[in-house]
C-alpha positions as CSV (number, residue, x, y, z in Angstrom):
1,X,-9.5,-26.3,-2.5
2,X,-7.1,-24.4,-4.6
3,X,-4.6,-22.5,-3.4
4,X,-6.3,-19.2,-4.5
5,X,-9.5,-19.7,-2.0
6,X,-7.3,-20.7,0.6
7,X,-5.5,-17.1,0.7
8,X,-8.9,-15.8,0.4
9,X,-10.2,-17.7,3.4
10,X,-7.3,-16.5,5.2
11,X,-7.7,-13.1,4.9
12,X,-11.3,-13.1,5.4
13,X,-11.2,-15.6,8.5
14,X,-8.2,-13.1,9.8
15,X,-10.4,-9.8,9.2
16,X,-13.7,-11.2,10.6
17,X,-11.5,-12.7,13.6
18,X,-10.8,-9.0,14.4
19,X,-13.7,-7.2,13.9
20,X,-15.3,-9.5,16.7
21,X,-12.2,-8.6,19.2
22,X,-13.5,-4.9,18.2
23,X,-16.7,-5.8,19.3
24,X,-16.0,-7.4,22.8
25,X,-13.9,-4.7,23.6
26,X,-16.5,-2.1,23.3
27,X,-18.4,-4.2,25.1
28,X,-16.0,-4.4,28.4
29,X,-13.2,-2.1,28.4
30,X,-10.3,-4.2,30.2
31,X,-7.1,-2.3,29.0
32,X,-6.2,0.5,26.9
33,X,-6.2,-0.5,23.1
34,X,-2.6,-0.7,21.9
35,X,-3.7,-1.4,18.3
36,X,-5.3,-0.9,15.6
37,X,-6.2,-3.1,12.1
38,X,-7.0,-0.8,8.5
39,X,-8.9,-2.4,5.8
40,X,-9.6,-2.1,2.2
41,X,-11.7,-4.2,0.1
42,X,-11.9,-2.6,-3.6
43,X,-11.6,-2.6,-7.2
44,X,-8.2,-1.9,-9.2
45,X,-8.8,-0.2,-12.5
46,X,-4.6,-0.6,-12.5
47,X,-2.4,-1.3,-9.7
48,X,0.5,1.2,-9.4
49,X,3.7,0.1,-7.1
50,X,7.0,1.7,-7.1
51,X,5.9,4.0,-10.5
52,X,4.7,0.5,-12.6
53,X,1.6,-0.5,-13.3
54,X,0.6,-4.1,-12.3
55,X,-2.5,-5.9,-12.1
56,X,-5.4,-4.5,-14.0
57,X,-9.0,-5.0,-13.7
58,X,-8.8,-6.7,-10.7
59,X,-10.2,-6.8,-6.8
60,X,-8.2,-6.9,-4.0
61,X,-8.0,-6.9,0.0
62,X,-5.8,-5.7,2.1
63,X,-5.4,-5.8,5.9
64,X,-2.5,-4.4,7.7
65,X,-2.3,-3.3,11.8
66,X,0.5,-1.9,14.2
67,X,0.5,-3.6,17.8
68,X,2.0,-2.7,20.8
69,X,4.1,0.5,21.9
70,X,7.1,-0.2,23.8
71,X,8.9,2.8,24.3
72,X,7.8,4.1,20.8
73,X,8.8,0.9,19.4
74,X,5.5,-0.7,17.4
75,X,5.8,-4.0,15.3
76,X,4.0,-3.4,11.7
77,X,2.2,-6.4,9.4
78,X,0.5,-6.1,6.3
79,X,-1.8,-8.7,3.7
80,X,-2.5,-7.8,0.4
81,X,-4.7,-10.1,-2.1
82,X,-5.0,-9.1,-5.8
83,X,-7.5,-11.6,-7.5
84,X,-6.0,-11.0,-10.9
85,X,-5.7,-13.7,-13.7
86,X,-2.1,-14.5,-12.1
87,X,-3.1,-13.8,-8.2
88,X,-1.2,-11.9,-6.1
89,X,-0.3,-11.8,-2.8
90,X,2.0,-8.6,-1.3
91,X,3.3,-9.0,2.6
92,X,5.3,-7.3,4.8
93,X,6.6,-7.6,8.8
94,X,8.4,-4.8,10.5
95,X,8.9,-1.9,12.8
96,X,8.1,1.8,13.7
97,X,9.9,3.5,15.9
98,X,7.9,7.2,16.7
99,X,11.3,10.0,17.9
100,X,10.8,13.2,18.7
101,X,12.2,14.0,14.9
102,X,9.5,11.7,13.1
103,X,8.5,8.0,12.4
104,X,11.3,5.4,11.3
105,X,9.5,2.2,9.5
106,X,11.4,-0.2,8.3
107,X,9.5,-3.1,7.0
108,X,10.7,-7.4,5.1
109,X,8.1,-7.3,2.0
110,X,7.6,-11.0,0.4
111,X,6.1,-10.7,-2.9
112,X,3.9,-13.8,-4.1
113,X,2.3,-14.1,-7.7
114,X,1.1,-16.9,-9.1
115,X,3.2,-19.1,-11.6
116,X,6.5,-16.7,-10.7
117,X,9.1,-16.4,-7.9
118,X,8.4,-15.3,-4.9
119,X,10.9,-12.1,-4.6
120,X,12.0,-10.2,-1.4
121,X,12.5,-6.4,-0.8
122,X,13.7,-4.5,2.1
123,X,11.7,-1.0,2.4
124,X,12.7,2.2,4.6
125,X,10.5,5.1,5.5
126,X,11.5,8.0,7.6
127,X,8.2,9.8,8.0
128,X,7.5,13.7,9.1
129,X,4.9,15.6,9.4
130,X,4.9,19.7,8.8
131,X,3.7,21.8,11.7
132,X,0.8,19.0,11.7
133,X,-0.3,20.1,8.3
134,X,1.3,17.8,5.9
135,X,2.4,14.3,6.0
136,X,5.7,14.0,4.3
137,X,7.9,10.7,4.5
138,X,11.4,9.4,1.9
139,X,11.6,5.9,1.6
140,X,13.8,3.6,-0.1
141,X,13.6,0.1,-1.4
142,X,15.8,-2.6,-2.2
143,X,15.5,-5.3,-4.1
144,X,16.7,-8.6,-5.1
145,X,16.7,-8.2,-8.8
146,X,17.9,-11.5,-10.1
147,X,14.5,-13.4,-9.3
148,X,12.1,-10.3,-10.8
149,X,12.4,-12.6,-14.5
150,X,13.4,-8.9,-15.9
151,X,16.3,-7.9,-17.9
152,X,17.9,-6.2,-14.1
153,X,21.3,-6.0,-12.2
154,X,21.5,-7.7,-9.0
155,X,20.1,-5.3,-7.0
156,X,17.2,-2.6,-7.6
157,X,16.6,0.2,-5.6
158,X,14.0,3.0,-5.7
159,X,14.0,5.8,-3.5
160,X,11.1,8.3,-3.7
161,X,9.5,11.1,-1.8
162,X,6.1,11.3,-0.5
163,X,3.7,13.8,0.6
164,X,-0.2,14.1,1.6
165,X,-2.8,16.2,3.0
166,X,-6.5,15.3,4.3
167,X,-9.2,17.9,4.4
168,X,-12.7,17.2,6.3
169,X,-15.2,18.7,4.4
170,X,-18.0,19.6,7.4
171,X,-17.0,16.4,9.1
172,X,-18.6,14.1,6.1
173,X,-16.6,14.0,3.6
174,X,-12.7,13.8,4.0
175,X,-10.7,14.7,1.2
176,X,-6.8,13.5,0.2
177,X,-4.6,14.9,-1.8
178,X,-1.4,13.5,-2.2
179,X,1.7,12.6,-4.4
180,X,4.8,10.5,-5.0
181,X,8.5,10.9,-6.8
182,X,10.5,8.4,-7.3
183,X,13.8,7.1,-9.1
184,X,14.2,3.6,-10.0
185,X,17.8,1.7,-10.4
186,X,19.1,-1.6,-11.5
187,X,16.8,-1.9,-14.8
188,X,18.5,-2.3,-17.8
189,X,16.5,0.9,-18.4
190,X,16.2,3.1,-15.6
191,X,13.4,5.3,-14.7
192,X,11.6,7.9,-13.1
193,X,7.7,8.5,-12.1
194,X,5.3,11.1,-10.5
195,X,2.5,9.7,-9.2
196,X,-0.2,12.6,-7.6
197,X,-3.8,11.6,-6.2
198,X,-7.2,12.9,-5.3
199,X,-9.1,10.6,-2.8
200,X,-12.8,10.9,-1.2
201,X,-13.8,9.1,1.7
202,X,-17.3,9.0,3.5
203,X,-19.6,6.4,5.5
204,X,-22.9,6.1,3.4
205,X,-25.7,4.9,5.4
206,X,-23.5,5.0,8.4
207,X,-22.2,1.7,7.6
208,X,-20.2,1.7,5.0
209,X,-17.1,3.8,4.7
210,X,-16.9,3.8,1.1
211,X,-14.0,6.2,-0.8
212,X,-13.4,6.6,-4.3
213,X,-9.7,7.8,-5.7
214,X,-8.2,8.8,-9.0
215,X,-4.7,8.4,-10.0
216,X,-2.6,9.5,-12.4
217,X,1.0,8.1,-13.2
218,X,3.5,9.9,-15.3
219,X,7.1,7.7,-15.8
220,X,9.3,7.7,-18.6
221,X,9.1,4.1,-19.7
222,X,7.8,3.5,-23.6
223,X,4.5,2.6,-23.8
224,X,5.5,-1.5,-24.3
225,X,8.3,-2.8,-22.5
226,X,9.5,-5.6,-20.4
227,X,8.9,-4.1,-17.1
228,X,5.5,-2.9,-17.1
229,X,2.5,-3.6,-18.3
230,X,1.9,0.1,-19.6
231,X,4.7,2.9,-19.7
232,X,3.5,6.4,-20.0
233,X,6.2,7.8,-22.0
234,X,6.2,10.8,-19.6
235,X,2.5,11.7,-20.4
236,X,-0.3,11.4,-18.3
237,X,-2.4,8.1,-17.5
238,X,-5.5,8.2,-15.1
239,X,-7.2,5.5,-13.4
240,X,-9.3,5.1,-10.4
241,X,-9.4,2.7,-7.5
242,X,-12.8,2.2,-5.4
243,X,-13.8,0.7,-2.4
244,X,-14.7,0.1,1.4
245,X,-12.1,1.0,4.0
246,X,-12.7,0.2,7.5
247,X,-10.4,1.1,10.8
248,X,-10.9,-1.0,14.1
C-alpha cells in the first residue's frame, strides 16, 4: 500500500470514527459536548493559500475539531488531503484562547507534498467579531523559507486581514460573503493579494449539506513565475470550489 492510500485511510478511518461517537452520543446524553469536528470533502478548480495558487484540478478532504474549554482555553487540530499529481497533505496543532476582547489562535502548521520538503509555519489569528454582525480576524504567518525550494530569504512572513459575513436565506440556504488582504515578505519578489468570496451552503435531501463557492484572486505576481503556479498580474482570476461539508 502506497503511501498515498494510507493518508487516505487515515483520514477516512479518523472521520467515520467520529461520526459514530456523534451517533452514540445522541443516543445517551452522558455529559455536555465539549467539541466539535467540521468536514469538507470537495473539488479544487485551484487551491488558493496565503494569495498563491496551488494544486489545481484536484479533490481534497479536510477534517479539523476544537476540544475541550478550560477556562476559555481550547486546543485546535486540523487534516487536509489534496489528491493532486504531487499529493498533499496540510496540518496543524494549536490553541484558542476566547477573552472578553476576541479569539487568540495560534496554531504549528506542517506542510507535506509529495517528492518535496516537508516545511513548517507558525500562524497567528486574533479574531473579532462586530456587534455580532461581521467576523473580522488579522493573522500572520511565518515561515521557514530556506526549505520552500524558491528563490526566498530565511524567513517569510505574510500578514493579512480577514473579514466575513453569513446570511440565511429563509433558513435554507445560507449565504457567505467574505474576503482576504494580504502582504507577503521574504520572496525575492514580494507581493500582495485580494482574495473576496461568494459561498452557498444547503442540505439537499436532508442529507447532504452540499455548498458551492466562487473565488476570485487578484495579486501582483506575472502571470509565470517561480512561486506560483499562476500570477494574476493584478487582474482578476475566478474559480470555484464544491463540495459536502458536514459539522458533528
Amino acid at each position: 500500500m502506497n503511501k498515498k492510500n494510507i493518508i487516505i485511510g487515515a483520514l477516512v478511518a479518523t472521520i467515520t470514527f467520529c461520526v459514530g461517537c456523534n451517533e452514540a452520543e445522541a443516543q445517551e446524553v452522558v455529559q455536555e459536548k465539549n467539541w466539535n469536528l467540521d468536514t469538507e470533502v470537495g473539488y479544487y478548480e485551484k487551491r488558493i493559500s496565503g494569495g498563491l495558487y496551488g494544486a489545481e484540478n484536484s479533490a481534497y478532504v479536510k477534517a479539523s475539531t476544537k476540544l475541550g474549554n478550560f477556562k476559555g482555553l481550547s486546543f485546535v487540530g486540523s487534516l487536509e488531503y489534496v489528491n493532486a499529481d504531487e499529493y498533499e497533505l496540510h496540518s496543524t496543532i494549536g490553541t484558542y484562547l476566547n477573552t472578553p476582547i476576541g479569539g487568540i489562535d495560534t496554531r504549528l502548521v506542517v506542510h507535506t507534498i509529495e517528492d518535496a520538503d516537508t516545511t513548517f509555519e507558525l500562524n497567528g489569528a486574533y479574531d473579532l467579531n462586530w456587534f455580532d454582525t461581521i467576523d473580522t480576524s488579522i493573522t500572520v504567518s511565518v515561515e521557514d523559507g530556506t526549505e520552500t525550494g524558491f528563490d526566498t530569504g530565511d524567513v517569510i512572513t505574510t500578514p493579512a486581514f480577514n473579514v466575513s459575513k453569513t446570511f440565511v436565506f429563509r433558513d435554507v440556504i445560507d449565504i457567505t460573503i467574505g474576503g482576504e488582504y494580504g502582504q507577503s515578505f521574504g520572496f525575492d519578489d514580494d507581493y500582495e493579494y485580494t482574495v473576496g468570496y461568494l459561498r452557498l451552503a444547503t442540505v439537499f435531501n436532508d442529507k447532504f449539506p452540499v455548498f458551492v463557492q466562487l473565488n476570485a484572486l487578484s495579486n501582483d505576481l506575472n502571470d509565470v513565475n517561480d512561486i506560483s503556479s499562476e500570477g494574476t498580474d493584478s487582474d482578476w482570476d475566478t474559480s470555484v470550489t464544491v463540495g459536502l461539508a458536514y459539522s458533528f
